[in-house]
C-alpha positions in Angstrom: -179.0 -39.5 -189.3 -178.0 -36.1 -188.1 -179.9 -33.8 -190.0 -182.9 -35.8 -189.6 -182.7 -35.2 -185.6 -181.7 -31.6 -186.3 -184.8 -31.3 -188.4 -186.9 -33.3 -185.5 -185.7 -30.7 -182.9 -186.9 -27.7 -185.1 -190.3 -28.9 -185.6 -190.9 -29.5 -182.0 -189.1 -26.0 -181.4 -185.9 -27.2 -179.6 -182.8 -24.7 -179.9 -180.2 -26.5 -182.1 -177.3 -24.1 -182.0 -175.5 -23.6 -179.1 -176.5 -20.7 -176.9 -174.8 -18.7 -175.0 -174.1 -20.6 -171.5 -173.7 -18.1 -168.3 -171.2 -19.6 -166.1 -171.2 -19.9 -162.4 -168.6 -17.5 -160.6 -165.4 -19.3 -159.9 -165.3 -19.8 -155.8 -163.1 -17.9 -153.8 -160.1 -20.2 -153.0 -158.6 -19.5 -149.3 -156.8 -21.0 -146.8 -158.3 -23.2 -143.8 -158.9 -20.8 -140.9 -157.8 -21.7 -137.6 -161.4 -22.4 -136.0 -162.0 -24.9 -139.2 -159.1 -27.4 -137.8 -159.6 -30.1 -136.1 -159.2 -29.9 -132.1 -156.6 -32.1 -132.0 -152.8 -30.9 -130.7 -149.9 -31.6 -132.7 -147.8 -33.6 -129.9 -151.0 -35.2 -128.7 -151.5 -36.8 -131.8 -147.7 -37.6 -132.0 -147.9 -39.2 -128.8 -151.1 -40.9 -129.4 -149.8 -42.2 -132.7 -146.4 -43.2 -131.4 -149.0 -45.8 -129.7 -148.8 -47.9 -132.9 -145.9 -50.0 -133.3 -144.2 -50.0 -137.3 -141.2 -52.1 -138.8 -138.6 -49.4 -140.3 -137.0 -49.2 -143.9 -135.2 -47.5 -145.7 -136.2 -45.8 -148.8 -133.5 -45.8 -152.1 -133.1 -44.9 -155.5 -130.0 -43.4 -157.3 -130.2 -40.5 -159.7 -127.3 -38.5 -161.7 -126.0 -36.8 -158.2 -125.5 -40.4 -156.7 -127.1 -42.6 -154.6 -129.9 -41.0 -152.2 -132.7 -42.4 -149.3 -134.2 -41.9 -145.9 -135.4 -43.9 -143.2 -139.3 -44.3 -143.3 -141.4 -46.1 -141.2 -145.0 -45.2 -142.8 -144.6 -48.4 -145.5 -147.5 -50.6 -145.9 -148.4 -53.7 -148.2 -150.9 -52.2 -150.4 -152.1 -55.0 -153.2 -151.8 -58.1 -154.4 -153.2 -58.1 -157.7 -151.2 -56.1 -158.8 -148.7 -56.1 -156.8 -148.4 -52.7 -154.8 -146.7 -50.8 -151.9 -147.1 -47.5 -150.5 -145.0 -45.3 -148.3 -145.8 -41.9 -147.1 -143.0 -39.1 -147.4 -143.0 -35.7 -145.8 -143.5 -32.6 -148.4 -140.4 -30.8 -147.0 -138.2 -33.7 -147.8 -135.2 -32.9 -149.5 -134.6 -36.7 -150.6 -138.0 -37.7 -152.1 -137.1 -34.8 -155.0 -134.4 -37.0 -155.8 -136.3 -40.3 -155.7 -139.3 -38.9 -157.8 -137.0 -38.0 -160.5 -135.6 -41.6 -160.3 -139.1 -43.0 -160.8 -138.2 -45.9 -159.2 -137.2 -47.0 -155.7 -136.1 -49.8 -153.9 -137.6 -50.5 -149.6 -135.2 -52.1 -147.5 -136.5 -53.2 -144.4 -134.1 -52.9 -141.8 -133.4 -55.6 -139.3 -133.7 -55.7 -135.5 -129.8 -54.9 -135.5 -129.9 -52.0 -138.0 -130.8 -49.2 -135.6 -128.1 -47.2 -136.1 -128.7 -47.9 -140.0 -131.9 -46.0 -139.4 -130.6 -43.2 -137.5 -127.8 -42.4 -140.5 -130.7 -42.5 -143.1 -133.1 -40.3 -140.8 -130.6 -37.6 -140.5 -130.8 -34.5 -143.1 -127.7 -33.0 -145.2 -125.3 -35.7 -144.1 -123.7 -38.1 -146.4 -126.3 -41.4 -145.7 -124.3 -43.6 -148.0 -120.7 -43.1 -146.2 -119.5 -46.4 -145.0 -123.1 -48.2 -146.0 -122.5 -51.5 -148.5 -124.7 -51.5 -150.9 -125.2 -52.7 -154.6 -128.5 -52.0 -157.5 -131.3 -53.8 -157.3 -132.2 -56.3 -160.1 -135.1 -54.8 -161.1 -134.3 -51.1 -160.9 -130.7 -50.5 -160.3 -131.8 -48.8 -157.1 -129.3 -49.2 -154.1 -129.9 -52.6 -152.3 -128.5 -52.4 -148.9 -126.3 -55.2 -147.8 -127.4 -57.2 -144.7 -131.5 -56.1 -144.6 -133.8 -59.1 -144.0 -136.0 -58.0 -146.8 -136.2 -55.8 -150.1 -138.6 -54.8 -152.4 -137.8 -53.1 -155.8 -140.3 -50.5 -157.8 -141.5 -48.4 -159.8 -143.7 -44.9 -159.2 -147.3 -46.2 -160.2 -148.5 -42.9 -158.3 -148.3 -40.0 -155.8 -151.1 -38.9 -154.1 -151.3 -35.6 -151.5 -152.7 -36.3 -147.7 -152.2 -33.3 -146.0 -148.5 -32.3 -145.1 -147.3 -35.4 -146.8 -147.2 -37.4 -150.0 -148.7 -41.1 -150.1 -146.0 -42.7 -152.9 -147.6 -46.1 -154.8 -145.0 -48.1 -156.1 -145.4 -51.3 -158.5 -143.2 -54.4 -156.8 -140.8 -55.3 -159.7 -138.7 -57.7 -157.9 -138.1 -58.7 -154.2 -136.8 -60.9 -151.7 -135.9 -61.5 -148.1 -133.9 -63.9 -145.8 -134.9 -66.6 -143.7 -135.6 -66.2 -139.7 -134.3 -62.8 -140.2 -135.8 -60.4 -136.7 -137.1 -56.9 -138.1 -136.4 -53.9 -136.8 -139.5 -51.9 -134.7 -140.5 -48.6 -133.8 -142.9 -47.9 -131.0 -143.2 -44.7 -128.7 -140.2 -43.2 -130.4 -137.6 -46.0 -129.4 -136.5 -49.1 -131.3 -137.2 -52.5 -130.2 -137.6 -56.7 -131.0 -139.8 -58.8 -130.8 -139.2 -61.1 -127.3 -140.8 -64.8 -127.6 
């Protein structure tokens, strides 16, 4: 079947070896310059943002060095079928290394109690894990903190860039939560509750 189209494409006088193909030059790579950014100011958008009112958790895994995490409050629901979650993590985190290698994580949702929880696991270069129960994850063996309302336990389906952050997709393995438990909110840089 080939040579009969190779022997078409020389009667009607089509080329049938490849020629040589000039490329395109490569495009200069560079840097965003300053009058290409958007005109929006750093603490403006902080502020503006802050607007939006988040639960907090707490992000886990454990790797050869030990248990590590950090409080996050960019976790969403992301997908049912199949079940996914995402959580956003800063590039310059010196945690999410850790987790990464892990491949696996576990999100503890902190309860409306647990704000000084939050604060432990938001600090850098401290020991997060002094004094904090905790115990694996069915699942993953990532740490499970004792007392959160809810947990989720999963796996590293994907990492994605956005900007000055990473946007982490994780594959729910296993999960749970208690009953009538209050979460724990952030809004305008303070905790809160919900009041009924």
């Amino acid at each position: 079947m080939a040579a009969t189209v190779v022997r078409y494409l020389r009667s009607v006088g089509a080329a049938t070896a490849a020629e040589p193909v000039e490329f395109l030059p490569r495009p200069d790579l560079r840097a965003v310059r300053d009058d290409e950014r958007a005109p929006v100011d750093p603490g403006r958008f902080r502020r503006v943002l802050g607007q939006f009112a988040s639960g907090v958790t707490v992000i886990t895994a454990s790797d050869a060095d030990g248990p590590a995490g950090f409080a996050c409050q960019s976790f969403a629901s992301l997908s049912l079928d199949p079940p996914l979650v995402a959580f956003m993590v800063g590039r310059t985190s010196t945690t999410w290394p850790r987790i990464a290698r892990a491949g696996v994580f576990c999100v503890n949702v902190l309860g409306a109690e647990q704000g000084a929880l939050c604060r432990g696991f938001a600090v850098s270069g401290a020991d997060k894990f002094a004094g904090v129960e905790h115990e694996p994850s069915p699942a993953t063996g990532s740490p499970r903190l004792v007392g959160v309302p809810a947990w989720i336990d999963c796996r590293i389906q994907t990492v994605h860039t956005g900007g000055d952050h990473l946007i982490v997709v994780g594959r729910v393995e296993a999960l749970d939560c208690a009953e009538d438990a209050d979460p724990l909110l952030f809004h305008a840089g303070r905790f809160g509750r919900f009041s009924g």
